[in-house]
FIKOLZA-1660 file (N, C-alpha, C; in steps of 0.1 Angstrom, whole numbers, plus 5000, padded with zeros to 4 digits):
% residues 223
   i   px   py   pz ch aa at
   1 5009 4988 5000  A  X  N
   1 5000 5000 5000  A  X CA
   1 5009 5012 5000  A  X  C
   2 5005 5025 4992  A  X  N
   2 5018 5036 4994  A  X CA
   2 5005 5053 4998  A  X  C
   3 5017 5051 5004  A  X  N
   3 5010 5065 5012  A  X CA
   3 5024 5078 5004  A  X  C
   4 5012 5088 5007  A  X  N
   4 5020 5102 5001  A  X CA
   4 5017 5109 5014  A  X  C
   5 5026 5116 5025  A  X  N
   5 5025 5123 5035  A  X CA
   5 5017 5119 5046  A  X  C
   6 5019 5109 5047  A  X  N
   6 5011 5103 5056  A  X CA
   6 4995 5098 5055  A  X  C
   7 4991 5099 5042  A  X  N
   7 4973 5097 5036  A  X CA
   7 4975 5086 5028  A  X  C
   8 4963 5081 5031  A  X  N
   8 4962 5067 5025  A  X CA
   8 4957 5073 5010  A  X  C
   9 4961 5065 5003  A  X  N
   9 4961 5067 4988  A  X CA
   9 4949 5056 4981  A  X  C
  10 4955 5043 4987  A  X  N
  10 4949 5027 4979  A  X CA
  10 4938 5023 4984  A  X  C
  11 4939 5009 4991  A  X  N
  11 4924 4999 4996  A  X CA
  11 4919 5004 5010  A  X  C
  12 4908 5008 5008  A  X  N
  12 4898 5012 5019  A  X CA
  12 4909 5003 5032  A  X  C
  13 4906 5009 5047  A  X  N
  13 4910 5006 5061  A  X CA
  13 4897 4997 5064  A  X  C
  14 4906 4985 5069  A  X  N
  14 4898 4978 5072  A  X CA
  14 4893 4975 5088  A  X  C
  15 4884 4975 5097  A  X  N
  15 4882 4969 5108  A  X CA
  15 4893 4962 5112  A  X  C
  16 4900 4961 5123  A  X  N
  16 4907 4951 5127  A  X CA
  16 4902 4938 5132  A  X  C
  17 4911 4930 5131  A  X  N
  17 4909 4915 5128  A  X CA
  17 4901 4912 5142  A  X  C
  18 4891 4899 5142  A  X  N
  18 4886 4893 5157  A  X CA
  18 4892 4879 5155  A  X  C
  19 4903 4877 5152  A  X  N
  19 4909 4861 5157  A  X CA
  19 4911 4863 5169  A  X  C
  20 4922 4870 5172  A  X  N
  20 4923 4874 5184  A  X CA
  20 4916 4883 5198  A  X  C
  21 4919 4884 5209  A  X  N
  21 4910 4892 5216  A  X CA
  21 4917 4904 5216  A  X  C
  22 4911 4915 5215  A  X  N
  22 4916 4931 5210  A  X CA
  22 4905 4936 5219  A  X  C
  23 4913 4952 5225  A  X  N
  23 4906 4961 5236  A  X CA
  23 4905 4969 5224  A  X  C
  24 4896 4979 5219  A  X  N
  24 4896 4988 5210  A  X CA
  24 4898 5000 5215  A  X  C
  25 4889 5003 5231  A  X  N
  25 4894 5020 5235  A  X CA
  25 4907 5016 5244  A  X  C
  26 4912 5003 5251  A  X  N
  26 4928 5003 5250  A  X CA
  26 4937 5006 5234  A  X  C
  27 4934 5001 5226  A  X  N
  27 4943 5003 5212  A  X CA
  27 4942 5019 5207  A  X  C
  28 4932 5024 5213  A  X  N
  28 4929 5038 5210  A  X CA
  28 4935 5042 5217  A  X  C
  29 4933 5045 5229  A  X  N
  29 4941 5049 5241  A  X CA
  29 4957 5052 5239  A  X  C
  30 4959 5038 5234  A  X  N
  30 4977 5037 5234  A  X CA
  30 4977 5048 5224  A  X  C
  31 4972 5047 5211  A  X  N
  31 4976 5054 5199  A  X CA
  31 4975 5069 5205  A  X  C
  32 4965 5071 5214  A  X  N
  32 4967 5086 5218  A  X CA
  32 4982 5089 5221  A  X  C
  33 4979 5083 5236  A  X  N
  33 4992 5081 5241  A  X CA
  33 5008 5087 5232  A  X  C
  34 5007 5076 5227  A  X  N
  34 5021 5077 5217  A  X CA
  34 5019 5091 5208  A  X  C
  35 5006 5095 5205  A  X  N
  35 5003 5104 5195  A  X CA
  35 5013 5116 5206  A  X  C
  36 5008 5119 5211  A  X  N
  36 5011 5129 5226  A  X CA
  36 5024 5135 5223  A  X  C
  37 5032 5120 5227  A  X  N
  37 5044 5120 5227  A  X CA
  37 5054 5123 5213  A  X  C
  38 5046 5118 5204  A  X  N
  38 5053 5123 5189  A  X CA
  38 5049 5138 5188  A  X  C
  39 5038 5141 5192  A  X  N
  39 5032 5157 5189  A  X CA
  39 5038 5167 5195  A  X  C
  40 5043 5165 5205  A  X  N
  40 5051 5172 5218  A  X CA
  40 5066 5171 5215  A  X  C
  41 5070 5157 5209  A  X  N
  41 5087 5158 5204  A  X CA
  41 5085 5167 5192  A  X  C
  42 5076 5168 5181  A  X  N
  42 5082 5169 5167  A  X CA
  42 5075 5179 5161  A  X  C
  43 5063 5181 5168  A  X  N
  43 5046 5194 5162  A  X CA
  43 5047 5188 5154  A  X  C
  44 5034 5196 5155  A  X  N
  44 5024 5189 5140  A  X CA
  44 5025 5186 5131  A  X  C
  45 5031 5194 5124  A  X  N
  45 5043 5196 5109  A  X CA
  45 5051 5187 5110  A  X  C
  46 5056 5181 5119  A  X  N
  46 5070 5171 5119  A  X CA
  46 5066 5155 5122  A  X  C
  47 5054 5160 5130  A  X  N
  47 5049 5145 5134  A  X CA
  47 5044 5136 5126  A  X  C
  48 5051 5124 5128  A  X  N
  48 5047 5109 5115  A  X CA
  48 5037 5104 5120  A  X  C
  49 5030 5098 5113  A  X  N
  49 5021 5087 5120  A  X CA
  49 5031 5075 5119  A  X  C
  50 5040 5076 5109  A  X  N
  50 5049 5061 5105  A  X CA
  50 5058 5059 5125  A  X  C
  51 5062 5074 5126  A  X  N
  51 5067 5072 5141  A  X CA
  51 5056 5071 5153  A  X  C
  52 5045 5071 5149  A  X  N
  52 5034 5068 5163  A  X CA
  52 5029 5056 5161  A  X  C
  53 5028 5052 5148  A  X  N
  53 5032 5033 5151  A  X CA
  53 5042 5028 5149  A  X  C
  54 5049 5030 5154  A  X  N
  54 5063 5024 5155  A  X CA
  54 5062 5023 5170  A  X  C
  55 5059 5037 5180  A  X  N
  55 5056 5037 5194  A  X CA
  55 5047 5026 5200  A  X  C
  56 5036 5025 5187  A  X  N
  56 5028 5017 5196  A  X CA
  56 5028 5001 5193  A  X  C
  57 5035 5001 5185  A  X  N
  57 5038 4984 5180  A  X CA
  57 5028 4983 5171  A  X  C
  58 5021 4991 5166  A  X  N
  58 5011 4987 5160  A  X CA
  58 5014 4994 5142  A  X  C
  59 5003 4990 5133  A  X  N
  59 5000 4998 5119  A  X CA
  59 4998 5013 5112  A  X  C
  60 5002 5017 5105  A  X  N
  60 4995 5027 5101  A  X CA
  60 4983 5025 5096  A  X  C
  61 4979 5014 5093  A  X  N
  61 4962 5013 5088  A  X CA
  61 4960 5012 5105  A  X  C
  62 4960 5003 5111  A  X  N
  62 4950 5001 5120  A  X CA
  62 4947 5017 5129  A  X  C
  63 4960 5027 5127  A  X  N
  63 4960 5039 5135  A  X CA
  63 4949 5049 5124  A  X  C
  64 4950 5050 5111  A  X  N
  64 4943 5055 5101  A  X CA
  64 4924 5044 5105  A  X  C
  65 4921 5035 5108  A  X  N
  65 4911 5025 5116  A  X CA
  65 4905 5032 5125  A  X  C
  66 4912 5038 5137  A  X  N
  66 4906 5047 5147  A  X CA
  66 4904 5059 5145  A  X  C
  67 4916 5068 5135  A  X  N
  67 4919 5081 5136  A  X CA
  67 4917 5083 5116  A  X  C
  68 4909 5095 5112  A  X  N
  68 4913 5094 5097  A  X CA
  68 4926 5101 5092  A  X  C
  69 4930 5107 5098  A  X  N
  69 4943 5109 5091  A  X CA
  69 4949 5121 5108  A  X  C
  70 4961 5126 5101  A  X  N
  70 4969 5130 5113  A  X CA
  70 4965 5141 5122  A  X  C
  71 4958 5150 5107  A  X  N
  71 4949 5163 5115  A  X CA
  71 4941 5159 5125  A  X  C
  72 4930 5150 5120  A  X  N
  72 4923 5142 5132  A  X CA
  72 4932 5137 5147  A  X  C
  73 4940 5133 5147  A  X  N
  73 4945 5126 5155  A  X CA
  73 4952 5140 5161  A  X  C
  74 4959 5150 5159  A  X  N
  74 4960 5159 5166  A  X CA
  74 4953 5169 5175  A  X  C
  75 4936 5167 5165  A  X  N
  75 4928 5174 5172  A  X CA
  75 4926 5168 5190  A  X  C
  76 4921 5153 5186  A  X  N
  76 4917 5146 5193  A  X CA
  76 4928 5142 5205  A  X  C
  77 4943 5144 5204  A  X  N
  77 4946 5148 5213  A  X CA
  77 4946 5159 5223  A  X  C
  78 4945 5171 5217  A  X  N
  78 4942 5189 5221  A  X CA
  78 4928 5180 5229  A  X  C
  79 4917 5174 5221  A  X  N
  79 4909 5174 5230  A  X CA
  79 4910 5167 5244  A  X  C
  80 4921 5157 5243  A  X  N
  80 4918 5148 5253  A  X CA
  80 4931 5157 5266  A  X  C
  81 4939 5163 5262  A  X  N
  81 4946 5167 5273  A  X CA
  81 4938 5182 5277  A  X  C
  82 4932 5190 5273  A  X  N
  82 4922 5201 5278  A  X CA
  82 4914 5193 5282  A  X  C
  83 4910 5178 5283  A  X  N
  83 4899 5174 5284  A  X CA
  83 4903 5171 5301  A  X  C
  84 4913 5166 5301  A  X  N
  84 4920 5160 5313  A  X CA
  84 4922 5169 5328  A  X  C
  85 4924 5186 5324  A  X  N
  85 4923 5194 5332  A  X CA
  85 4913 5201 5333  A  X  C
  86 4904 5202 5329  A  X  N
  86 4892 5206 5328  A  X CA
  86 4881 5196 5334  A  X  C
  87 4883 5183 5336  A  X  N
  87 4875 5175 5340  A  X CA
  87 4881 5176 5354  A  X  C
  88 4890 5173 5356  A  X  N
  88 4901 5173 5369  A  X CA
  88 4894 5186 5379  A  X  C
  89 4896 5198 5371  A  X  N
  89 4891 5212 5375  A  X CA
  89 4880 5210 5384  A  X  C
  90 4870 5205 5375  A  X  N
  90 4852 5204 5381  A  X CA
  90 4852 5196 5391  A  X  C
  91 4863 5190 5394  A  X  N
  91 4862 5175 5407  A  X CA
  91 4869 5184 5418  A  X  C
  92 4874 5198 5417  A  X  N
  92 4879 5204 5432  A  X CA
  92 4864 5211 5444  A  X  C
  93 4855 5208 5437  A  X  N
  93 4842 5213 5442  A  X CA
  93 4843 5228 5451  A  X  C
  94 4846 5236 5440  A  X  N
  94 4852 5250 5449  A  X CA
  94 4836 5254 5456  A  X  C
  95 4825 5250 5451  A  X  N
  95 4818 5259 5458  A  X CA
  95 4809 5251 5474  A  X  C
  96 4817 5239 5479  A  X  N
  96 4821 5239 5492  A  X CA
  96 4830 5243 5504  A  X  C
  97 4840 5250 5498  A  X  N
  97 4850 5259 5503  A  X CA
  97 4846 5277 5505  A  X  C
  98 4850 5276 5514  A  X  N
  98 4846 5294 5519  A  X CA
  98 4854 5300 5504  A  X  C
  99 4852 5309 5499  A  X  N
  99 4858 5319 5488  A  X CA
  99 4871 5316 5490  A  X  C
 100 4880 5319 5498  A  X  N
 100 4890 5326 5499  A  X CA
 100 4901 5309 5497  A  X  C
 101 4894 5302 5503  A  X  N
 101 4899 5286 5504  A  X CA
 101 4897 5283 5490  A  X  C
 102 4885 5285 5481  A  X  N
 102 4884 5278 5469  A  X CA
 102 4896 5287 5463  A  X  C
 103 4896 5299 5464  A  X  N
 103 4904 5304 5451  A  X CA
 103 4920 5298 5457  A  X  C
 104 4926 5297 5468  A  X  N
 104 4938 5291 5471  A  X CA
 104 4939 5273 5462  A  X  C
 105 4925 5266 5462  A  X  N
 105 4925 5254 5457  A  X CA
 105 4925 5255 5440  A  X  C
 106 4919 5263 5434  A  X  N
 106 4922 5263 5421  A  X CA
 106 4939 5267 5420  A  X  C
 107 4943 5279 5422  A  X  N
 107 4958 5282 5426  A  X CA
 107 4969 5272 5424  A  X  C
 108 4967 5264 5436  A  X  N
 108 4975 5251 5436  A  X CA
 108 4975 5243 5428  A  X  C
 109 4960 5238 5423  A  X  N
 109 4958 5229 5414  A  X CA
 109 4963 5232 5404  A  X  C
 110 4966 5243 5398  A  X  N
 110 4964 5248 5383  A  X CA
 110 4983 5251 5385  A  X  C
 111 4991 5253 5395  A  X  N
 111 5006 5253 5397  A  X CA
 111 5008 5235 5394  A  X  C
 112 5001 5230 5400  A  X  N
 112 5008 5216 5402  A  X CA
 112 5004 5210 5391  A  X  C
 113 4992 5205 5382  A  X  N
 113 4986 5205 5371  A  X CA
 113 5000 5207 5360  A  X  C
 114 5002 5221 5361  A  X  N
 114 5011 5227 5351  A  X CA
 114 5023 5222 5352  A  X  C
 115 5025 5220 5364  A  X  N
 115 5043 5213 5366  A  X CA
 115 5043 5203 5366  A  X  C
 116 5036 5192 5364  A  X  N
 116 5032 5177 5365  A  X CA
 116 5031 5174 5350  A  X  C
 117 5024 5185 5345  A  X  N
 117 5019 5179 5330  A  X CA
 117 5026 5188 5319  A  X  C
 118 5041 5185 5317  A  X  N
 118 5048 5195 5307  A  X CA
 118 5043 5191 5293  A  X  C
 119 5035 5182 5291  A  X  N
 119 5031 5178 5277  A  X CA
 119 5017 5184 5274  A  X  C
 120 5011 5190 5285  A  X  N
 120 5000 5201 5283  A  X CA
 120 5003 5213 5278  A  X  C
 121 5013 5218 5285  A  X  N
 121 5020 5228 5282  A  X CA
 121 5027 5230 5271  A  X  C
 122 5034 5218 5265  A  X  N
 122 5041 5221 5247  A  X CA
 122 5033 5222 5243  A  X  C
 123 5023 5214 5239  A  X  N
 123 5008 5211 5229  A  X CA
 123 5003 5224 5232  A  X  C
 124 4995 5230 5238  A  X  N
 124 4996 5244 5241  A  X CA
 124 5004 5258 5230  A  X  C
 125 5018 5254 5238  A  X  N
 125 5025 5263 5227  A  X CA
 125 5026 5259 5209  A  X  C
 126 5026 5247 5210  A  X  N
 126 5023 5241 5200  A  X CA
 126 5013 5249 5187  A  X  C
 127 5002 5245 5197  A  X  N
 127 4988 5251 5188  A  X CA
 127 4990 5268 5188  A  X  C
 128 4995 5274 5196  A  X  N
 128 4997 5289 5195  A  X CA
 128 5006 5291 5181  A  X  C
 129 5017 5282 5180  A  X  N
 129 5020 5282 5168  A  X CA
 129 5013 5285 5151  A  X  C
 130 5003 5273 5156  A  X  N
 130 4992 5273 5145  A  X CA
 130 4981 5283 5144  A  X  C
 131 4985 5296 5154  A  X  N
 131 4973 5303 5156  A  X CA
 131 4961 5298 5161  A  X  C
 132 4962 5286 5172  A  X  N
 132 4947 5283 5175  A  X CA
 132 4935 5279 5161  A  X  C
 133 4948 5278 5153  A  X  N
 133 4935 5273 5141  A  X CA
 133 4928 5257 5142  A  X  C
 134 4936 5251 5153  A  X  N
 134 4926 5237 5151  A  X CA
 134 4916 5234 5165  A  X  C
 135 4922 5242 5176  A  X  N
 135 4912 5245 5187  A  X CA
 135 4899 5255 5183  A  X  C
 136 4898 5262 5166  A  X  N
 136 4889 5267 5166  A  X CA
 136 4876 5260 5163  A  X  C
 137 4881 5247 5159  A  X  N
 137 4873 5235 5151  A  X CA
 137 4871 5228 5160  A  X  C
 138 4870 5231 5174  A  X  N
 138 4872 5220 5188  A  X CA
 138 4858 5227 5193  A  X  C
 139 4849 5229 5195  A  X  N
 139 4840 5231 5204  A  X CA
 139 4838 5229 5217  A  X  C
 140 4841 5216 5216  A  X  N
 140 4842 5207 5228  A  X CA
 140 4847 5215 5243  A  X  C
 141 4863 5221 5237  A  X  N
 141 4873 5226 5241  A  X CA
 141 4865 5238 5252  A  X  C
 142 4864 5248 5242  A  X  N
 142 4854 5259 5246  A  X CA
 142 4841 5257 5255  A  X  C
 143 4833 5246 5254  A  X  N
 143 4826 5244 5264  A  X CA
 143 4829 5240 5277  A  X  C
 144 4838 5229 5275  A  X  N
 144 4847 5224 5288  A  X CA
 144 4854 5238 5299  A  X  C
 145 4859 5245 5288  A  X  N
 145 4866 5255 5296  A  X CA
 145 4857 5271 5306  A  X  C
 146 4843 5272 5298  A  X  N
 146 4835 5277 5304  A  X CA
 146 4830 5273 5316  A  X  C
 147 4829 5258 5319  A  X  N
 147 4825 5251 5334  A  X CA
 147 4836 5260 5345  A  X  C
 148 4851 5256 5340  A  X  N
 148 4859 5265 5350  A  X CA
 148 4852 5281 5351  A  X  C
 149 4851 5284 5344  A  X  N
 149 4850 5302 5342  A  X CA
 149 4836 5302 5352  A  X  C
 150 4828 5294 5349  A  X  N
 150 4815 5295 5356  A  X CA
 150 4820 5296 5369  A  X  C
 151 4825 5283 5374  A  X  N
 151 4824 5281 5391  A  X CA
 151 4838 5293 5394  A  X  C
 152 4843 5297 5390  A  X  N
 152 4852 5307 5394  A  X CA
 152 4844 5320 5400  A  X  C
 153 4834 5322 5387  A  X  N
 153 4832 5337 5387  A  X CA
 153 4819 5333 5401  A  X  C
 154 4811 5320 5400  A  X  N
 154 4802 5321 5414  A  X CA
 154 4814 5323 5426  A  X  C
 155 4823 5315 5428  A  X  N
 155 4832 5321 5438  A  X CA
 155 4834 5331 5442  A  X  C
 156 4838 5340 5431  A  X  N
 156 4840 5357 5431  A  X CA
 156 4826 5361 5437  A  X  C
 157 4820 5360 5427  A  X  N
 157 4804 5366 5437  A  X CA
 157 4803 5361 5450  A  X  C
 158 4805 5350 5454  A  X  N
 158 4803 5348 5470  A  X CA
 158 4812 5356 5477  A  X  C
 159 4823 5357 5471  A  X  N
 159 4834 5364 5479  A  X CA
 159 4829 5377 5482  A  X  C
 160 4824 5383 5475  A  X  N
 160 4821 5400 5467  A  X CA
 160 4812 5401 5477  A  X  C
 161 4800 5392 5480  A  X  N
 161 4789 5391 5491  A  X CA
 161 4794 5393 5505  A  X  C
 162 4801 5380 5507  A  X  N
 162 4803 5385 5524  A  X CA
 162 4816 5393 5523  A  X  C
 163 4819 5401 5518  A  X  N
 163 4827 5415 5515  A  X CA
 163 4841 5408 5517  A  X  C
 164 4844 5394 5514  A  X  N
 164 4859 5390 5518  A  X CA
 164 4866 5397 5504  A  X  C
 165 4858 5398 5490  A  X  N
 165 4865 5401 5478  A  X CA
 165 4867 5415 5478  A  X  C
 166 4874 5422 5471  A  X  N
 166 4870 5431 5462  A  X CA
 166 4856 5435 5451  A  X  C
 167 4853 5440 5449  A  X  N
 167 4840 5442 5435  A  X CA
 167 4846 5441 5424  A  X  C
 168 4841 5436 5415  A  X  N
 168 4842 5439 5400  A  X CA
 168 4853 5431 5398  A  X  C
 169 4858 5421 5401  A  X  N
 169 4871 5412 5395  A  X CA
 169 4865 5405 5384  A  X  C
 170 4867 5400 5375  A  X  N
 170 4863 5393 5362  A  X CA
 170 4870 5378 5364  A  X  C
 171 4857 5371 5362  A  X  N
 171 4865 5360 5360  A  X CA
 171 4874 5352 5353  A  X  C
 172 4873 5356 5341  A  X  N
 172 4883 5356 5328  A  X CA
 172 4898 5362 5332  A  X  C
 173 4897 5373 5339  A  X  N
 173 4909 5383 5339  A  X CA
 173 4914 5373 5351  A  X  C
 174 4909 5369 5360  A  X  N
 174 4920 5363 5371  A  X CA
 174 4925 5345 5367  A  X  C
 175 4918 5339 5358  A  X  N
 175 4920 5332 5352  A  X CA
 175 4931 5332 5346  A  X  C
 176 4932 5346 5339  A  X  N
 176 4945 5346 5333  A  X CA
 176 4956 5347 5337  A  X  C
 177 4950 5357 5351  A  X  N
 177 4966 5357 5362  A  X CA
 177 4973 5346 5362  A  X  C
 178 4963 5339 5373  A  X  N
 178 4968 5327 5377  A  X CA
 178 4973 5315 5366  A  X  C
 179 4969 5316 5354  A  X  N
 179 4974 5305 5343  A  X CA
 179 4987 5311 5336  A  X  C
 180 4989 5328 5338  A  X  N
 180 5000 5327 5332  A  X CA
 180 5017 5327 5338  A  X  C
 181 5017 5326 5353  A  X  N
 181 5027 5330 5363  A  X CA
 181 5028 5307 5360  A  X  C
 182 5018 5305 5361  A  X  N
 182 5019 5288 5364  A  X CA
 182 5025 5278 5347  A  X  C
 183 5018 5286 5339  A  X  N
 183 5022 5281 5327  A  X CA
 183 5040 5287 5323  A  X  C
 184 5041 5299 5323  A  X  N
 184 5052 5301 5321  A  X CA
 184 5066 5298 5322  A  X  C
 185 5067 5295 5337  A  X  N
 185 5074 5289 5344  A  X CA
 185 5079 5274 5339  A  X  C
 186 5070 5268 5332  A  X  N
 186 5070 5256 5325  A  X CA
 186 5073 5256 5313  A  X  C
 187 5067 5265 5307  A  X  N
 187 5071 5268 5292  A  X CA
 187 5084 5273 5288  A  X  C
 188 5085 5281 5298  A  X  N
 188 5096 5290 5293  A  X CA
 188 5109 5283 5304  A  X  C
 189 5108 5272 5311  A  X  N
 189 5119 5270 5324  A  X CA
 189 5133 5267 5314  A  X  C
 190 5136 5263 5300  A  X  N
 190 5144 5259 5297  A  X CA
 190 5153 5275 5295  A  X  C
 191 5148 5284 5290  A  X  N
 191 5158 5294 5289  A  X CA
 191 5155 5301 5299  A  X  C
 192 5148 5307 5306  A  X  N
 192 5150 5309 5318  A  X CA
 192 5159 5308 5329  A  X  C
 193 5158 5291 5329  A  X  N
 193 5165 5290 5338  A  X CA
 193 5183 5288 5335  A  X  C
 194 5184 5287 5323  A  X  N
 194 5200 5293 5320  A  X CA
 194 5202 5308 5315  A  X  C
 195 5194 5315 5314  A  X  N
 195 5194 5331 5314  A  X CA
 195 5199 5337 5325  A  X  C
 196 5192 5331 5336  A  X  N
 196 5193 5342 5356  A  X CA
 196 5196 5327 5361  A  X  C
 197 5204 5315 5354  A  X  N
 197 5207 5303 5363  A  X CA
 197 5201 5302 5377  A  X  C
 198 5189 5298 5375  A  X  N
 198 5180 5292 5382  A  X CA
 198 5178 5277 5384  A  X  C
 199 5176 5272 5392  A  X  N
 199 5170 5255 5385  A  X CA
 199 5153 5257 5389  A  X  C
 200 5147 5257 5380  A  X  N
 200 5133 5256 5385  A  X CA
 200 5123 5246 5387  A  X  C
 201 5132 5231 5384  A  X  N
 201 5130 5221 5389  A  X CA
 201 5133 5217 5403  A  X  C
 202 5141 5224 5412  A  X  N
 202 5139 5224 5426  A  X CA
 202 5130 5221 5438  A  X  C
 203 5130 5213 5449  A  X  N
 203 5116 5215 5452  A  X CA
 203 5116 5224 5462  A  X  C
 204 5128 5232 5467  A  X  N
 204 5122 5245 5476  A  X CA
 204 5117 5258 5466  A  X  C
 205 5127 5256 5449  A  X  N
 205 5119 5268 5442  A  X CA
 205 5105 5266 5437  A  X  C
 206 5105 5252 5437  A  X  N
 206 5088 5251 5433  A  X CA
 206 5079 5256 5448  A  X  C
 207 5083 5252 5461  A  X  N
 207 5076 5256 5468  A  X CA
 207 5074 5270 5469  A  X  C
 208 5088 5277 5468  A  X  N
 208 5083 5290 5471  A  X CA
 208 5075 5297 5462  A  X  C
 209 5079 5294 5448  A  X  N
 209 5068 5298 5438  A  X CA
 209 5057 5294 5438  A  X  C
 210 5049 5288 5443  A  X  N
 210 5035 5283 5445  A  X CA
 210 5030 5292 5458  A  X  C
 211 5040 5295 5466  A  X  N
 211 5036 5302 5478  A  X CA
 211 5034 5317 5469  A  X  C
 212 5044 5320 5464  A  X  N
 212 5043 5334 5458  A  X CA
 212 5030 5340 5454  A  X  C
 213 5025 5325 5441  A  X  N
 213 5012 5331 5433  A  X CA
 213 5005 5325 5441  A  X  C
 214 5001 5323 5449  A  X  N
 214 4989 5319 5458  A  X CA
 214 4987 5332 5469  A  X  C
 215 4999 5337 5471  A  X  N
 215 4993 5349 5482  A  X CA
 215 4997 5361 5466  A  X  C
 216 4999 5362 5460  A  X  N
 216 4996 5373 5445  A  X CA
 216 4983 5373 5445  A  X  C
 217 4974 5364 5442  A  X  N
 217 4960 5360 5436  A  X CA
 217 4953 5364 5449  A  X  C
 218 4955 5359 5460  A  X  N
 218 4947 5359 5476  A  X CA
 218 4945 5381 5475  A  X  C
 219 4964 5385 5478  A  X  N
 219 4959 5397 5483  A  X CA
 219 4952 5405 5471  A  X  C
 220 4952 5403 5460  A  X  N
 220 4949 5412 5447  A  X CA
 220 4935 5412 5447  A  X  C
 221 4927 5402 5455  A  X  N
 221 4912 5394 5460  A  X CA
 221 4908 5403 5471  A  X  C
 222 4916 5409 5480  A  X  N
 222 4913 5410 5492  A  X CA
 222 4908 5430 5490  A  X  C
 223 4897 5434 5499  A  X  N
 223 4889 5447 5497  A  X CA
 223 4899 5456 5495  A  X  C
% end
């Protein structure tokens, strides 16, 4: 069979074989997986599918089987790792915490999240590359990400009520605080930290830096 840039050219993809017993959302799974990891070493532009089955032991038909071609399979990863923090997000149940406690629990989460998950973080820069042109074809993305925005901004309003907030904070705008002091640091730690020789893999600079943006966010909150 010959492929030109990674597109199947010749005989229809066939269903994979049932001689054997096969997991289908494990074989999907993995193919993410690997996708991740090829999309994160090489972007979009550079990423093979010949190298994400190679990762997974598996075909380029049976990967072209789950996924139709590469675009697809990049979306659907964008989807599944926004999917991953965004689901994660909605399980901190901020609106059981006094105001001032939720916004310290997003804070953290969204530091540790970020420093845990550097493959969020390339894919990210990644798609900034592409101008967000394939997150614009993501809906999914966009709806997911307004659940955070929602329970944020009830936060803010409770806060605003028993007068622990400030007025008028936007939820969007502290969103962005807090995501860009957390993402940065990740994004950018490689020249960074040979720029002002820093190590920002440390774990007293990580602690004190989580201490930092957590009382930044707290007092900028406070009347």
């Amino acid at each position: 069979m010959k492929t030109v840039d990674d597109t199947l050219v010749e005989a229809p993809v066939e269903a994979p074989r049932k001689g054997r017993k096969n997991n289908p959302e494990k074989t999907r799974e993995g193919i993410l997986q690997a996708a991740v990891a090829e999309f994160v070493s090489q972007g979009l532009s550079g990423a093979r599918v010949d190298a994400i089955a190679e990762r997974t032991q598996t075909s380029k038909r049976m990967i072209y089987y789950y996924f139709n071609s590469k675009e697809q399979l990049y979306s659907e990863v964008l989807e599944k790792l926004y999917g991953d923090i965004r689901h994660t997000e909605s399980g901190l149940k901020l609106d059981v915490l006094e105001p001032m406690a939720a916004i310290r629990r997003l804070v953290e989460f969204t530091f540790d999240h970020h420093d845990r998950n550097v493959d969020f973080v390339r894919i990210v820069c990644i798609e900034n590359i592409h101008n967000g042109e394939n997150v614009k074809q993501l809906p999914t993305i966009r709806t997911l990400s307004q659940h955070v925005l929602h329970a944020l901004d009830e936060t803010l309003r409770r806060g605003e009520k028993e007068g622990a907030f400030r007025s008028g904070v936007q939820a969007i705008d502290l969103h962005m605080l807090i995501s860009s002091f957390c993402f940065y640091r990740v994004s950018n730690r490689h020249t960074f930290s040979e720029i002002f020789q820093i190590e920002l893999e440390e774990p007293q600079v990580k602690t004190r830096h989580k201490a930092m943006i957590c009382e930044s966010v707290t007092r900028y909150l406070l009347p």
